[in-house]
C-alpha positions in Angstrom: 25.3 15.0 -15.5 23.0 13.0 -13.4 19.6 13.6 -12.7 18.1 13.7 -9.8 14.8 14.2 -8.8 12.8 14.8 -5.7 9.2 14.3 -5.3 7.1 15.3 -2.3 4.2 13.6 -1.0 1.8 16.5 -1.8 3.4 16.5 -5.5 0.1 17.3 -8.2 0.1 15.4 -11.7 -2.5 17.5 -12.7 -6.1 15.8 -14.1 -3.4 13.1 -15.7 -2.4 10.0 -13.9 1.0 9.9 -13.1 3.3 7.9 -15.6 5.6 6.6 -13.1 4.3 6.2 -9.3 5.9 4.7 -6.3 3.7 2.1 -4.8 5.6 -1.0 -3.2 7.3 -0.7 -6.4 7.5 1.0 -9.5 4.4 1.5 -11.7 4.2 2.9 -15.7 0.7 4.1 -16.3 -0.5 5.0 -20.0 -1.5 8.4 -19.5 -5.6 7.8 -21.4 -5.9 4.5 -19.4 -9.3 4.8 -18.3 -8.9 1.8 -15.9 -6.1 3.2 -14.0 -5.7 2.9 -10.3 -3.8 5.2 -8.4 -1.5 3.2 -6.0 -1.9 3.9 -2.1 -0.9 7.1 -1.6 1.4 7.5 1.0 3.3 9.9 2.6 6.6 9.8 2.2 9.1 11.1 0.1 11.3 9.9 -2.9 14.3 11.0 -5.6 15.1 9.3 -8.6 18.3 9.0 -9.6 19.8 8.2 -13.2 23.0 8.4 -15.3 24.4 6.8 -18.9 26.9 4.7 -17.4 30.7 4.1 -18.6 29.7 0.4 -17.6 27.8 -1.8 -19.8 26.1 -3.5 -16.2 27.1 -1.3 -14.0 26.7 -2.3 -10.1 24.4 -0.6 -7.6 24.9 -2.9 -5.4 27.4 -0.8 -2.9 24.2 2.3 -3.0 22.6 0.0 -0.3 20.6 2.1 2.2 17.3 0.6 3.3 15.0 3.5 1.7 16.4 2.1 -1.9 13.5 0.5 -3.3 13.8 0.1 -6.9 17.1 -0.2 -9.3 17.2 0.1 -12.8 18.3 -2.7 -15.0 19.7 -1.3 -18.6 22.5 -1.9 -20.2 24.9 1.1 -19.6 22.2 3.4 -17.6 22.5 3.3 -13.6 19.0 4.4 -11.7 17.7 3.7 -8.7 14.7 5.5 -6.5 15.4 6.0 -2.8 12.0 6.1 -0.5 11.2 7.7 3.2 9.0 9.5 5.4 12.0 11.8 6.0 12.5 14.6 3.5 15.7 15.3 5.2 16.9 11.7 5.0 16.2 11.8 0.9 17.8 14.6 0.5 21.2 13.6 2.1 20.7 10.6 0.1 19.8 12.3 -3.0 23.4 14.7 -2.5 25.3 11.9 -1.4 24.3 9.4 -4.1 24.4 12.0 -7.0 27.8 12.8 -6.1 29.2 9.1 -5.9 26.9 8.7 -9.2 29.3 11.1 -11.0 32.1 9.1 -9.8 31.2 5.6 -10.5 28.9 5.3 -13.8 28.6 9.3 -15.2 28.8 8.9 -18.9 28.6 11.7 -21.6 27.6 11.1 -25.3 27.3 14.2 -27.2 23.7 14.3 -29.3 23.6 12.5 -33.0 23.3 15.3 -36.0 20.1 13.3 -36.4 17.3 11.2 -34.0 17.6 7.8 -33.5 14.0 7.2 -33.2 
């Protein structure tokens, strides 16, 4: 399955700072970090989208609407985060892409008797 995510602009993290924000990019924030600065806020939308990949590097590169802002880079994993001011416009994207996601990376690994880590 892929996942897909949606997040409004109004979305709360609680007294935590997020642990992924869009900025101009993408940000990883330890969740203690006393020094952390929220990026900009602004108000837009956004969806994440990611999948295990049949691929070992699979290509993004035909998922090329302007509001695509970030791609992940990971052997077999395809991702990429989609950006706008219109929550209609993510959402197409978000069906549209999650659909073509299934079709061109979707891989399925059943879970290991034991963790890996």
């Amino acid at each position: 399955r892929v996942f897909a995510v949606c997040i409004a602009a109004d979305a709360s993290f609680g007294t935590e700072p997020p642990i992924i924000a869009v900025g101009d990019g993408v940000q990883a924030a330890a969740p203690t970090a006393a020094d952390y600065e929220v990026a900009v806020l602004r108000e837009e939308y956004a969806a994440l989208l990611i999948s295990l990949a049949r691929q070992e590097r699979p290509d993004t590169s035909a998922y090329d609407a302007p509001e695509v802002v970030w791609r992940l880079v990971q052997d077999h994993h395809a991702g990429l985060i989609v950006r706008s001011e219109s929550y209609a416009r993510i959402a197409e994207l978000r069906e549209e892409y999650e659909r073509r996601f299934t079709e061109d990376f979707y891989a399925f690994e059943p879970p290991k008797d034991k963790p890996s880590h």
